[in-house]
Structure formats: structure tokens, C-alpha cells
N, C-alpha and C positions, 0 to 999 in steps of 0.2 A: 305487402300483400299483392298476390296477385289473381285477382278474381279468375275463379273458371269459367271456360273457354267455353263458348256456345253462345247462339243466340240468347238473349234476356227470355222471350218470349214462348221461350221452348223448355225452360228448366222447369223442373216441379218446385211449385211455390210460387210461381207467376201468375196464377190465378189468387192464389191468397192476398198477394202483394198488392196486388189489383185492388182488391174488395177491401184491403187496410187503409189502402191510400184515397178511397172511396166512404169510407164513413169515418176515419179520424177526421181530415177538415170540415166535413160536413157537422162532425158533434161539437167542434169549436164553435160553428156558427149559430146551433142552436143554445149556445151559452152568451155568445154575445154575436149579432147579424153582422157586426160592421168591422170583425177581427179581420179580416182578409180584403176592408176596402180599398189599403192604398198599394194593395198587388194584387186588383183585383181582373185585371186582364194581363195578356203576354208583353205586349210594348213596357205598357209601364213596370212590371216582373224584371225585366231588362235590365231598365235603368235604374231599379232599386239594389239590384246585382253589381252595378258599376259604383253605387252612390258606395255599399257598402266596404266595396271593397279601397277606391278612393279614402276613405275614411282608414283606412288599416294604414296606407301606407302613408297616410298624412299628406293626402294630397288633393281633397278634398275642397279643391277651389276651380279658381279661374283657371291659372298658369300647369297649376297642377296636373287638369282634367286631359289637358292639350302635352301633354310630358307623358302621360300616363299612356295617351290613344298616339305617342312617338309624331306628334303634332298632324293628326288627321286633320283635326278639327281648326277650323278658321278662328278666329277669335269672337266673331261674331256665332258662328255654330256653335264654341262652346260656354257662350252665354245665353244662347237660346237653349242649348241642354239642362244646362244650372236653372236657369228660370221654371223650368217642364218640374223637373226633382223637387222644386221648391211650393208648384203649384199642384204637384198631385200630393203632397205632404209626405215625401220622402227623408226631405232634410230640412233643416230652420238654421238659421244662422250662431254661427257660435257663440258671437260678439259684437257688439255695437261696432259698423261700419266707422271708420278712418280714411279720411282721406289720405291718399299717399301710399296705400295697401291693400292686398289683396283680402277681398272678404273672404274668410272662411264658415265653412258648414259642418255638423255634424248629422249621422241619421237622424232622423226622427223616432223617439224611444216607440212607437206603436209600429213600424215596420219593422225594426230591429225584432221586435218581438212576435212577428206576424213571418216574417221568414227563419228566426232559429225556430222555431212552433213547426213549419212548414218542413221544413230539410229534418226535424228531429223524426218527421212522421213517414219521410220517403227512407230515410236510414231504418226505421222499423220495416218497412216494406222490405228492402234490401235485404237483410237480414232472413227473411223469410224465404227468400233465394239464394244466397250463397252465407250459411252461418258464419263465415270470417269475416263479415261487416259488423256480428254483435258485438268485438269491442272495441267500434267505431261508436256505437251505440253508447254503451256504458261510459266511454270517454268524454261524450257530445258535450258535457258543461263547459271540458275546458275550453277556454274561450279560442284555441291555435287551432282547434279540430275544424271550429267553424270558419274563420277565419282563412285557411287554406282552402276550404273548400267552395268559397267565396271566389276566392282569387282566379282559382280552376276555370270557374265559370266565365267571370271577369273575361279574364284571357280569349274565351272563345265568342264571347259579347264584342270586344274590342277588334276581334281579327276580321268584322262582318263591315264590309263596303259602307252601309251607313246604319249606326246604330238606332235612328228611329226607325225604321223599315219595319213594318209589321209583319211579326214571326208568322209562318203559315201552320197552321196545327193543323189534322187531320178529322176536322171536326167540322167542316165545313164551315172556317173563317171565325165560329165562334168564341176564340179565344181574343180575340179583337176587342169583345165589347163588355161595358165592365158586367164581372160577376159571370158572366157567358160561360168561362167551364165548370163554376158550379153550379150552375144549372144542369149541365148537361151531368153532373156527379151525381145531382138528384134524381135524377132520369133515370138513371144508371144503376143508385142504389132501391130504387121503386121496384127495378126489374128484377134486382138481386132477391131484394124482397119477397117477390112473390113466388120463388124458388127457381127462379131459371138460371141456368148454369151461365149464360152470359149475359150483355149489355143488350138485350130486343127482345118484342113482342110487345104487349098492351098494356100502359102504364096509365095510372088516374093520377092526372094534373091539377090539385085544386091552386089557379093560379095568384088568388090571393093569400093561402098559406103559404106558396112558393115565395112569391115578392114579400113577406113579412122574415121569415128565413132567411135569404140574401141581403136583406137591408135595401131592398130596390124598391120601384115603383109596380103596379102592375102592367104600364105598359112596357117598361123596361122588359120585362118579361115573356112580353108577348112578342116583343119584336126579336127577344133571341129566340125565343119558339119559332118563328117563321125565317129564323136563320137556319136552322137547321131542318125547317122542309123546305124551304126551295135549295137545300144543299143534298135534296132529296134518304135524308138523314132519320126523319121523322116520317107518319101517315097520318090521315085522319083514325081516331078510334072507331068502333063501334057507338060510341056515346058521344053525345061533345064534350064530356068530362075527361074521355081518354083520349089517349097518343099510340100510335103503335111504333114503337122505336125498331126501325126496318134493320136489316144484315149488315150493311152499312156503318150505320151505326157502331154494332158491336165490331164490326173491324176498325172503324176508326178509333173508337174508346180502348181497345187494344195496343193498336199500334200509337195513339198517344202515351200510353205507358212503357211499351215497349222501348220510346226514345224518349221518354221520362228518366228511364232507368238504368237507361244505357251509359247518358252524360254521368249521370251522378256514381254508377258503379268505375266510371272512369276517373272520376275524379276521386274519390276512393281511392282507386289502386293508384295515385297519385302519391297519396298522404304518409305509405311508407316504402316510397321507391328513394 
């Protein structure tokens, strides 16, 4: 396949794609808050990316990790990465530790399940933009679709100077902090809501149903609130109830998708080159 040629951001259906990939994850959350917690910012997103894909290749260790990043990594860096994967509940160990051998990991069934869920719902976005992803869609169970498209990612994870580096989103940093871009989805589908054609204008924040939805705290929430005014992203409302989510915003919340969409229709046209 080889997706057509044009900006993401420009085809018709990139508004739909948008608002699909804005209230699927957000209706997992209101079935259960904490589906999306152990990818629940960009860094760690990463390394569940890398965890996953280690795992395909069975490499999913020590020695592995360092073979895999064509020995980036120190021995010491790539035991503080395993450690990171281990303590955000990416992976659990496969097997009781032996002396004399390498421990091995496998994902964690709840992230496994929290990113095929995630990539099933950006492939329906896709889909909505260029119809020869739908049967990438229809394919999605078997397990090589996902798998490849793992790897894809991997690849591009792997080729970055240092993989903890915190990815910069367009959102003024908020993907940094956990649960931070679904906030900003809630923001987003608030404003959809109330019928405006994009991400801005004046949205009612009640921020203890927000923090019960996310699975946070409420001040977890307030402090990604005031991530995104002083990333001058947000405004005071008319009320203290509301937010006015400024142009800004909706160009960020755009151009997030826009290179949301981009990697993943690449790696797509990957799957039958």
C-alpha cells in the first residue's frame, strides 16, 4: 500500500479522524479510569513501544536490550531502562531469577492491552483518511499486523540519541505528565461538544469529575491545567468553572494529530512494501 500523497492534515477526513481519536480513548476511560495508566504520558509511551517490541524479537532482557539499541546502551543504562519498564508496569519478569543468567521479561498483559486498544483506534482514524487502511483494520487481530507495527515504531524510538529524553508534543510539554494528553482530549472533546468546529473557545472544567475520569488526583489536574496556561494554551473563563482553550490550542491539538498520523500512516505503508 501506498498511502496518498498530501499532507495528513489537509485530506478530508482529518477532521473526523481527529474527533474519533478524541472520544474513543476518552469512552475506554469512562469504562474503566486507569485503562491508559501505564502509557499514560509520552516518555513512558516510548518505552512500552520498545518493551513491546523487545518481546517480539525475544530479546526482551538485559543483553538483548543492548543488541537490539546495536549496543547504545551501557550495561548500566540498560539496566536502569529495564528497571524504569519494570517500575512503571510495563513488564514483570518471566521467571524466577537464576543465577548464572539473564533475566528475562515479558509485557505486562494490561499494557499489551492498553496499546493494541490504543493503535486499533488510530487505525480507525486512519481509515477515515485514506480508505486503504480499512483492511489494516479488519486484519488488526492478527497478531503480525501489530507486531510490525510495533517494530516500525521501535526503529524510530531506537534511532533517538537517548531514549529517555522527553518527547516534546505540541501541547505545551503536557504530554510529559501522567494522563496530561487526556486531559487535554477532554478539553478538546468539551469544545467539540459544544459545537465548534475545532479545539478553542470556552469550556466548563468540573475538575473533580475530570480527576475521577483520568484515575488522578485533583491536583494532578490542576497542575496539568496550569500546564497549559502558562504554555499560554489555556485562559481564564468567564466563570471560575470555565477555561477558554485559546487558537493555540486548537493548532496544537491539530498539529498533535497531524504527526500522530503521519508516523502511524508510515508505518502502514510499511506493512505491505
Amino acid at each position: 500500500m501506498t498511502p496518498t500523497t498530501g499532507p495528513v492534515h489537509l485530506r478530508p477526513g482529518f477532521d473526523a479522524a481527529m474527533r474519533h481519536s478524541t472520544h474513543a480513548p476518552l469512552a475506554l476511560l469512562d469504562r474503566d479510569p486507569g485503562f491508559y495508566r501505564c502509557i499514560g504520558d509520552i516518555p513512558t509511551y516510548a518505552l512500552g513501544v520498545l518493551a513491546l517490541y523487545l518481546h517480539s524479537t525475544d530479546r526482551l532482557y538485559h543483553r538483548g536490550l543492548q543488541e537490539a539499541a546495536r549496543d547504545l546502551f551501557s550495561a548500566g543504562r540498560a539496566s536502569a531502562i529495564l528497571a524504569r519498564m519494570q517500575s512503571a508496569g510495563l513488564i514483570v519478569p518471566a521467571d524466577a531469577f537464576q543465577l548464572g543468567r539473564q533475566r528475562r521479561y515479558v509485557p505486562a498483559p494490561a499494557m499489551v492491552q492498553a496499546f493494541r486498544a490504543c493503535y486499533r483506534i488510530e487505525l480507525e482514524s486512519l481509515a477515515l483518511i485514506d480508505a486503504r487502511v480499512a483492511p489494516m483494520v479488519e486484519a488488526y487481530d492478527r497478531s503480525d499486523v501489530f507486531d510490525r507495527i510495533v517494530a516500525f515504531l521501535a526503529s524510530r524510538h531506537l534511532a533517538a540519541p537517548a531514549l529517555d529524553q522527553e518527547l516534546i508534543d505540541p501541547l505545551g510539554g503536557v504530554g510529559r505528565r501522567s494522563m496530561g494528553l487526556m486531559c487535554a482530549y477532554a478539553l478538546a472533546e468539551a469544545a467539540f461538544a459544544g459545537g465548534g468546529a475545532r479545539a478553542e473557545g470556552v469550556v466548563t472544567v468540573n475538575t473533580s469529575a475530570l480527576a475521577r475520569r483520568l484515575g488522578v488526583s485533583r491536583t494532578h489536574v490542576r497542575r496539568v491545567l496550569a500546564t497549559l496556561r502558562d504554555a499560554g494554551l489555556t485562559a481564564d473563563g468567564p466563570r471560575p468553572d470555565q477555561l477558554v482553550l485559546t487558537p493555540a490550542f486548537a493548532e496544537g491539538y491539530q498539529l498533535y494529530f497531524y504527526g500522530m498520523f503521519s508516523v502511524l500512516l508510515a508505518a502502514v505503508g510499511c506493512l505491505d512494501a
